[in-house]
C-alpha positions, 0 to 999 in steps of 0.5 A: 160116664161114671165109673167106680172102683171099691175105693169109692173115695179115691176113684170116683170120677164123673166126666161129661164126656169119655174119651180113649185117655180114660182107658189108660186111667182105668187100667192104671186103678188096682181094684175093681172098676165099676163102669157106668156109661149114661152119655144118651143114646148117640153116646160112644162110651159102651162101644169104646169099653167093648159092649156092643152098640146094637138095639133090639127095637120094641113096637108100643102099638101105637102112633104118635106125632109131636110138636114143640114151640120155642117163644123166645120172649116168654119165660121158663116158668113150668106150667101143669100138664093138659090131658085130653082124651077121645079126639078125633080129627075131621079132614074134609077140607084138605079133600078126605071126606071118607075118613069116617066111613062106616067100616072105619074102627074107632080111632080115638086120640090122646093129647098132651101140652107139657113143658113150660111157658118158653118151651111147649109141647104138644103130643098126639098118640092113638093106639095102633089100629087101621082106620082111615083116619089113621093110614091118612095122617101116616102118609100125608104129604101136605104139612100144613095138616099136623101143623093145623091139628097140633095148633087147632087142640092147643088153642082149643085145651089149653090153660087160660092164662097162656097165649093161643098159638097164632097162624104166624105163631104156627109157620115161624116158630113150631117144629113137628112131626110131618106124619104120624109115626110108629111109637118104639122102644129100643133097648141095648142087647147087652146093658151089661157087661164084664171084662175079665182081663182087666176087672172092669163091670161096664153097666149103662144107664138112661137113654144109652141103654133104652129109650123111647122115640116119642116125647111124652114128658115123662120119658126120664121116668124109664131111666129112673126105673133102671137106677133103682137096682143099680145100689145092689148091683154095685154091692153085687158086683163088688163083692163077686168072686168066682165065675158063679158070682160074677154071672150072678150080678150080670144076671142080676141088672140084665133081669132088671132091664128086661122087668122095665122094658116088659113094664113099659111095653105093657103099661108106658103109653097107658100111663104117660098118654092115655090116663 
């Protein structure tokens, strides 16, 4: 958590984690106080100054899965990012043989291989729709499925120079999504927040105020979205008096949430899956 008074110099603090000593130092600050909370989505900061901890939850319209690899003996050398578009999956052999009947809509996948040469990534998402395939892979009990389809569109796309993922590879080291599940945004109903008691704007940040449930390698790009308004809103809120003003800067940062939550739900996958 940051939090900043108008004596930028004199009380700017940053503290890895909040804990209720920090209420009796701002309450110690005379000026204005400026709260920034950004301790991820498990965090208790906005609770402990008084916002409330209820999301509002976001259907993307979409299904995804992911995987990770952690090769101990490799190094963490970044590596570009894979894209591959228009899979689809056959699962004859594990007993589902009409996955591809006729009355089934197009269930086209997208794929990525982030991270770097230690830590791998695998992500699978497919627009919401109700094919066979789809309802299988979102209530499959066998794990050994996902497990062959993320190591199957690894060994099959990825770059030359790196390593294919063995069987013993796949049991030992790879964590994934059993199941297809449904892709989400939670945002905080309230992102912002004033007390007037004690003169304290308490604005959060990052994963603390939205976030998404699906790791497609880009995920920070959402909580830097929210930062770029946050230069006129310290400018706003530190200049605020009267009631109109201070309801002015509120409004001002809540807007700006609600502008980056619309965006995302309109064009995030597209970006960060489908292209």
């Amino acid at each position: 958590m940051v939090y900043v008074s108008y004596s930028f110099r004199r009380y700017l603090r940053c503290s890895r984690q909040f804990t209720r000593e920090f209420l009796k130092e701002l309450d110690a600050i005379p000026a204005r106080v400026l709260a920034i909370v950004c301790d991820g989505q498990k965090g208790h900061s906005a609770r402990l100054l008084g916002v409330s901890d209820e999301f509002v939850h976001h259907s993307c319209k979409a299904y995804g899965a992911v995987a990770t690899v952690d090769r101990a003996d490799a190094c963490s050398v970044p590596t570009p990012e894979v894209r591959v578009h228009n899979l689809t999956f056959d699962l004859s052999e594990y007993g589902y043989d009409d996955c591809r009947g006729e009355d089934a809509a197009p269930e086209y996948f997208h794929m990525k291989i982030f991270g770097n040469a230690r830590y791998r990534y695998l992500a699978l998402a497919v627009p919401r729709n109700e094919s066979k395939l789809v309802k299988v892979l979102k209530v499959v009990l066998d794990q050994s499925v996902m497990r062959n389809i993320f190591q199957a569109c690894h060994n099959v796309y990825k770059p030359e120079s790196e390593p294919p993922i063995s069987d013993n590879c796949a049991l030992r080291l790879m964590k994934f999504n059993p199941r297809l599940f449904e892709v989400k945004l939670s945002q905080r109903m309230v992102n912002v927040t004033y007390v007037e008691d004690v003169d304290i704007f308490v604005v959060t940040e990052g994963e603390a105020a939205r976030w998404v449930n699906f790791r497609s390698g880009m995920n920070i790009n959402l909580a830097l979205k929210g930062l770029q308004s946050l230069g006129q809103f310290i400018r706003l809120a530190a200049s605020a008096q009267g009631e109109k003003a201070i309801v002015n800067a509120l409004l001002f940062k809540f807007n700006h949430a609600r502008s980056n939550v619309d965006e995302y739900l309109r064009s995030g996958l597209r970006e960060t899956m489908y292209t």
